[in-house]
Each structure stands twice: as structure tokens, then as C-alpha cells.
N, C-alpha and C positions, 0 to 999 in steps of 0.2 A: 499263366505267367508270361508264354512269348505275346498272346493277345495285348497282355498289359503293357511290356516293351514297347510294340509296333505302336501303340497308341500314347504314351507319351513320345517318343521320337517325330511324330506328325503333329503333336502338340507344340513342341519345340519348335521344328519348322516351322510351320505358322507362324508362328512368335517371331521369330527372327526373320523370315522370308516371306518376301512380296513376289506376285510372279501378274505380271497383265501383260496382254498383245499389243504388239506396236502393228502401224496400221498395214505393214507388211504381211504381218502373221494374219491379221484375219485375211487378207485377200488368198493367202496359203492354207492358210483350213476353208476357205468355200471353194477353193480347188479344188482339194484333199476330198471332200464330201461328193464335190462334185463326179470326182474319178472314180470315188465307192460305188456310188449310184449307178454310172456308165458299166463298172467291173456286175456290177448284180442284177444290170439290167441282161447283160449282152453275152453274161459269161467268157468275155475273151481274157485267155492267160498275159495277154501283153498288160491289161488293166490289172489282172489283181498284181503283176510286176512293180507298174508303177507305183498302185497305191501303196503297197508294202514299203516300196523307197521312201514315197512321201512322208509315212509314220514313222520310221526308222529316224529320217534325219529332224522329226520331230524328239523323239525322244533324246537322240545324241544332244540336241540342242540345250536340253534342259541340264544331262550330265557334265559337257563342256562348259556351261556358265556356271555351273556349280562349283566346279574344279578354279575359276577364274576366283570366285571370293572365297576360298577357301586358304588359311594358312598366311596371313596375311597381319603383320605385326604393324601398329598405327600410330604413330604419338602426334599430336596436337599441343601447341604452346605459342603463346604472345610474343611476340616482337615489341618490349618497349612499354613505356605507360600507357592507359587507354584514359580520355577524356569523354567526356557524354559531349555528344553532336559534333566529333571528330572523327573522321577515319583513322583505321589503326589496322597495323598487320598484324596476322594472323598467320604461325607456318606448318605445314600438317605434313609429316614424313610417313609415309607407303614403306615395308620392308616384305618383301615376297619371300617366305622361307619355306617355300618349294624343292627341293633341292634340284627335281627335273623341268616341270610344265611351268613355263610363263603366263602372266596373265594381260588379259586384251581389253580395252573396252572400256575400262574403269571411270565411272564417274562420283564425283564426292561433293557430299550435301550435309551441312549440319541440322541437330534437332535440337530447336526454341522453341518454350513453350507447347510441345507435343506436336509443332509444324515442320516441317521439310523449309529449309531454306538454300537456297541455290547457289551455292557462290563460283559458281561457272570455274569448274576443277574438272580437267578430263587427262587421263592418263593412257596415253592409246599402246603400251608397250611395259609392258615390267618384266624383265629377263628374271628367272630364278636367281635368289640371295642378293638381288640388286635393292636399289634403295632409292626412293626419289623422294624430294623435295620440293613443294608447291607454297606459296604465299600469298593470302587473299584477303583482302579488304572487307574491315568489320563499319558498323555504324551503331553503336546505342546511343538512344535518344533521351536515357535518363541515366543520371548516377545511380549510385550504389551496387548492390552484388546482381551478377549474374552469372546463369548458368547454363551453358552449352551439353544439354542432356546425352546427346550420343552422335553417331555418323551413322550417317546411310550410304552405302556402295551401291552402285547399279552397273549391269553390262547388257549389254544388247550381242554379246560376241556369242554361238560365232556367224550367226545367218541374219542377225538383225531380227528374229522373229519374235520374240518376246523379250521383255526387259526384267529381268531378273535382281533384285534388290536385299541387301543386308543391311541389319539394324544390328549396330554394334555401341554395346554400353559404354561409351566413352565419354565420360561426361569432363567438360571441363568449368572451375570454377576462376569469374572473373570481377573485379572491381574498376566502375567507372568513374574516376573522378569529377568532380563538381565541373560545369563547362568554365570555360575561362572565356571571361568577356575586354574587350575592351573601354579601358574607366575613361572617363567625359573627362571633357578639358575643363572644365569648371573642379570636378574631384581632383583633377592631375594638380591643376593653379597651388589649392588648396593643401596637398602633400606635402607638395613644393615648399610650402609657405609654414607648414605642421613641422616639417622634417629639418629645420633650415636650423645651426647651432645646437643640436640636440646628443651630440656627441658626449657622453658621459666620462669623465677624468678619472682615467685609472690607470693603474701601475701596471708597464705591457711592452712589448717588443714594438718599436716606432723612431718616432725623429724629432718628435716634442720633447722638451724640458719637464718632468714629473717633478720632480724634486732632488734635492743635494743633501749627501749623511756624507758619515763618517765611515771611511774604506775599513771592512771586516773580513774576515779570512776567509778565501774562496772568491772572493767578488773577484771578476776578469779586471784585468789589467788597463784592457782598452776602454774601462768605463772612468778610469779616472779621469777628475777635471781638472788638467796640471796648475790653470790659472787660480785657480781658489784654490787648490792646495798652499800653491806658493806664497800666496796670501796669507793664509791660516795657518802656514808650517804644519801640517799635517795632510794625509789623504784624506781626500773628497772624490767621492765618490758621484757619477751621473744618471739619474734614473731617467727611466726614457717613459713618454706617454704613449700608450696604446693611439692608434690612428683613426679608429672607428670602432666605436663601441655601442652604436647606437642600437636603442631596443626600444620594442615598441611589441604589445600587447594588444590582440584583436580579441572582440567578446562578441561572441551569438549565443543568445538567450532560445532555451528552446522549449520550454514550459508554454503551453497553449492556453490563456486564461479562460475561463468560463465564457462565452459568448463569443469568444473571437473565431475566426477562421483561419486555418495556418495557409493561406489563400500565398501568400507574400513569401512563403520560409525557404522553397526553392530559389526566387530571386535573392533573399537575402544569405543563402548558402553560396551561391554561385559568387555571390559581390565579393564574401569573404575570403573566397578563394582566388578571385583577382587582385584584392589589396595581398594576398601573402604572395604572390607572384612577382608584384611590384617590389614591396621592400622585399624580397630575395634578390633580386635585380638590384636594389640599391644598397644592398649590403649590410642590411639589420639583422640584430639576432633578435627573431620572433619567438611569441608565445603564443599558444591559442587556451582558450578559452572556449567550450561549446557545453554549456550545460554545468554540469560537474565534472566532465571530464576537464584535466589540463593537460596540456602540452608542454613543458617549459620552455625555458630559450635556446636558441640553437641556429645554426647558422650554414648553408649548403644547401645544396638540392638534394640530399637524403630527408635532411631534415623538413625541407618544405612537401617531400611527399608524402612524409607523417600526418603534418597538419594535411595535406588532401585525402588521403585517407580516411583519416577521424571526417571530415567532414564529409565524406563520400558515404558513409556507414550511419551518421546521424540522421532522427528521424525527429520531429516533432512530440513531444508531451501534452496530450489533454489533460489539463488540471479540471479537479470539480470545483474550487474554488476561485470567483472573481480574485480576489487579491491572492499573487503567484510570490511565493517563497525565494527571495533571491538571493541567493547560493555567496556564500562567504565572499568566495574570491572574486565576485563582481563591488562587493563594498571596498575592498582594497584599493579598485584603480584609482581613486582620487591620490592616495598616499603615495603609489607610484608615480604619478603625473606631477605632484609637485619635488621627486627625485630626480627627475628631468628623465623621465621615461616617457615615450608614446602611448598614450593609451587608446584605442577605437573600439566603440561597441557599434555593432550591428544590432538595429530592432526590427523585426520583421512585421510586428503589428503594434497599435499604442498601448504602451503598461506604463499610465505615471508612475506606479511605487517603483519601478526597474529605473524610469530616469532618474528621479532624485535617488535611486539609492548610488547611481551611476553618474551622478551631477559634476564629479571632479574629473571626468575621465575627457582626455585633450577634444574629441571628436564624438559624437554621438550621431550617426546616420540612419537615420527614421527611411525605410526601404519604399513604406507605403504613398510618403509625399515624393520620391523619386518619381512617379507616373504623372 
């Protein structure tokens, strides 16, 4: 039974601890060997002195680093949105809950894909019950989810002779949004040009004239219109036009027809998420559209990190069938477009039945003649 103990306890270690020579330690064990040699050649007590020292502060070395990643509380968390082929903070808090020994030496490494990545973190001091905080520069080079599997601790403390390492399960989970490009001055002209009187007429907190009733119980005071009352010997009442109501509707098609290659869906993911960037900037209340999922309309930077999201997490559809089934709310946009809504569909490969079914929608931008 204690056989069994000792042998998962070295099991676990292992697992969790790394232990290799830094190039100081081997030149200190071919010392160490050396002074064995000299002590059992010569028999002098000064030698086996030495050597015994020399083993000694080998073994302390291993207990002292041990004691350094030992008790050691970790959190890991984003600084902020992350975009694909952006840099982005990353802030990682050390807590020593030690209550006596400090720890020395510390170096901190995350685990991608089952690799050691180095984001040059060294903590050369941690007093017991203290707390540091470090922040280090991330790069993912594609959207969608990612996953920072664990940390790795390492110390060289306290003789520099070996470098001693912990794998701690700290996985954290992250989403990269679509990269954001800058759109061509020919796309820009053209917005410009899409976007221009599209302002929808409704009843709303503004400085427009909406329309003139008759004053009803409750209506504010300051909305009457004294002149057309006085007119009509009666209250009249002033409604006001909303300022900007303008909306406008993006569509990406994600069904992959029979023969095609989704070669194009990454550019045409990223476009769609620089056109929702812009009209947030110009003040539309957007919808997205990606497949069957929808977004409705909505208006903010919360809002627009919904739609990056959804489009961060969308993948491509291999249909077995050449002609691709197109999803209800793609036959709408013509009906919205002559309501005086924006409509844009994104194509990322050619589907005539998706254009005609898509024929009324204000824009239709075909991703593969972009090149």
C-alpha cells in the first residue's frame, strides 16, 4: 500500500514537473564527479568534505525551487476585445499564499496547442501574501475560439543550477474576432453614395416636424403648436422626427455549394465585419444576417460586438447539393430595400440561385472579383 503511494506521488510529479541542467549545473556535476574521483582516488578527508558539500547544496537546490512554485494562486484574463492579426493585452496576477518563504526567480509561459510560448514574464521577487500583476502582448492570427491550455512556472532559484518547471491547468478560453480591414475608396465613394437620404421617417425624440394631432391627456405642454392651435381654436399638438433611423442589413451566405471551394469565406467574413464597423461609425442600426442565424437591428458598440462575434464563431457549410437552399430571410431583402432600408449581401463564391433570389437587395458584393 505505501509502495503504491510512493508511486503515484512520482507519477504526479512527473506530470507536473519538469526538471533539466542549465549549463551551469552540468559544469557543477562534472566538478561534483570530478571531486568523487579525486576523494576515492586519494582517500583525503578534505575531498569526501567537499564532496559531501557539493551534494548537499545539490539536493537543497531542488527543495528550495520546489518550495518557490509551490502555493501559488494564478488568474489569467483579457484586457479588452481581441481581433485576429491584432495585438491585444493579456493580464496574468501571481498571488503567493505562503504565509512565511517568498518566492524568487519566477518565470511565466503559456500553453498553445501543447507548445510552451514565451511571452517574456519574469518575476524576480514575490514577498509571501503579495500579489503581482504583469501584462503581455497576445497575436492570433485567425478568428474564432481559442484556447490557452495552461501556464508553465519555471526558476532557476536558488544557485542557477537547474531550471525547475510547473504545468498548471489553467486553461483559458478566448474569441478572436474577424480582422478589420481597411474598405477601398471606391467601396467608401459608393456607401457614401448607398447611405445618402436613407433615413427612415418615424415617430421619435428629434427636431424634424413628424406630424400635427390633436392635444390628448398627458401629452407635455411644451409640444404644443401655439400657432395652429390659434388657428384651429383648439390644441395641436407637435410631433417630432426621429434624427437617424437609418438601417441597413448585411447578409453572408455560408452554405458551400457542391464544387465550390470556401477558398474566399475568410475574406468575405472579414469584409463583413469592416462594413459593420463603418455603419457603427455612421450611426445605423444594423442586422446581421450569416446563414440562418440573425442578429436584428440594434445600434452601439455592444451591439456591433454581437454581430463580431457571430461572425467570429461562423464556419462554412458543405452542401452535397449544386443548387444551395436559400434561407428565407435572404428572399426578404428586396422587400426591405424598397422600405427604404440598406440591404448588402456578401458572396464569398458564385451562386446564381442566391443572386436572383437576392436581386432586390441595394448592394450585392461578389468577394471573388474583389481580387
Amino acid at each position: 500500500m505505501r509502495f503504491e503511494r510512493v508511486r503515484e506521488f512520482f507519477r504526479w510529479f512527473y506530470r507536473y514537473r519538469s526538471l533539466r541542467l542549465a549549463p551551469e549545473g552540468i559544469r557543477f556535476l562534472l566538478l561534483t564527479l570530478a571531486v568523487g574521483v579525486a576523494a576515492l582516488n586519494t582517500g583525503n578527508n578534505l575531498l569526501y568534505l567537499l564532496l559531501a558539500m557539493m551534494l548537499s547544496l545539490i539536493v537543497m537546490s531542488g527543495i528550495l525551487s520546489e518550495q518557490c512554485l509551490r502555493h501559488l494562486a494564478i488568474r489569467r484574463r483579457t484586457l479588452g476585445h481581441i481581433f485576429a492579426k491584432q495585438p491585444a493585452m493579456v493580464s496574468l496576477s501571481l498571488t503567493n499564499q505562503k504565509p512565511r518563504f517568498p518566492s524568487f526567480s519566477l518565470r511565466a509561459m503559456d500553453i498553445m496547442g501543447g507548445k510552451t510560448v514565451d511571452r517574456g514574464m519574469h518575476i524576480l521577487h514575490l514577498p509571501p501574501g503579495a500579489t503581482v500583476t504583469q501584462s503581455y502582448p497576445i497575436l492570433l492570427t485567425r478568428r474564432g475560439r481559442h484556447r490557452i491550455e495552461g501556464l508553465k512556472l519555471q526558476t532557476r532559484f536558488p544557485f542557477g543550477l537547474f531550471i525547475k518547471g510547473a504545468k498548471l491547468p489553467l486553461s483559458t478560453d478566448v474569441v478572436a474576432y474577424p480582422e478589420l480591414r481597411a474598405l477601398s475608396d471606391g467601396l467608401l465613394h459608393d456607401l457614401a453614395v448607398l447611405g445618402h437620404d436613407q433615413a427612415i421617417s418615424r415617430r421619435g425624440q428629434g427636431v424634424g416636424l413628424y406630424n400635427l394631432r390633436e392635444y390628448q391627456p398627458g401629452d407635455e405642454s411644451r409640444a404644443i403648436h401655439w400657432k395652429t392651435s390659434a388657428r384651429q381654436a383648439r390644441l395641436i399638438v407637435r410631433e417630432t422626427e426621429t434624427e437617424d433611423l437609418r438601417q441597413i442589413t448585411l447578409a453572408l451566405p455560408v452554405a458551400v455549394p457542391a464544387g465550390e471551394r470556401p477558398e474566399f469565406f475568410e475574406e468575405a467574413v472579414s469584409l463583413t465585419a469592416s462594413l459593420a464597423a463603418y455603419f457603427q461609425e455612421e450611426g445605423f442600426a444594423m442586422r446581421l444576417l450569416a446563414g440562418d442565424l440573425e442578429i436584428p437591428h440594434g445600434v452601439g458598440k455592444e451591439h456591433l460586438y454581437r454581430m463580431l462575434y457571430a461572425l467570429a464563431v461562423c464556419d462554412p457549410i458543405q452542401t452535397q447539393n449544386v443548387d444551395v437552399v436559400v434561407p428565407e430571410e435572404f428572399r426578404t431583402l428586396g422587400g426591405r430595400t424598397v422600405r427604404g432600408e440598406i440591404t448588402m449581401v456578401v458572396l464569398p463564391w458564385p451562386d446564381p440561385i442566391l443572386e436572383r433570389a437576392c436581386g432586390g437587395a441595394s448592394r450585392v458584393i461578389r468577394v471573388w472579383d474583389r481580387r
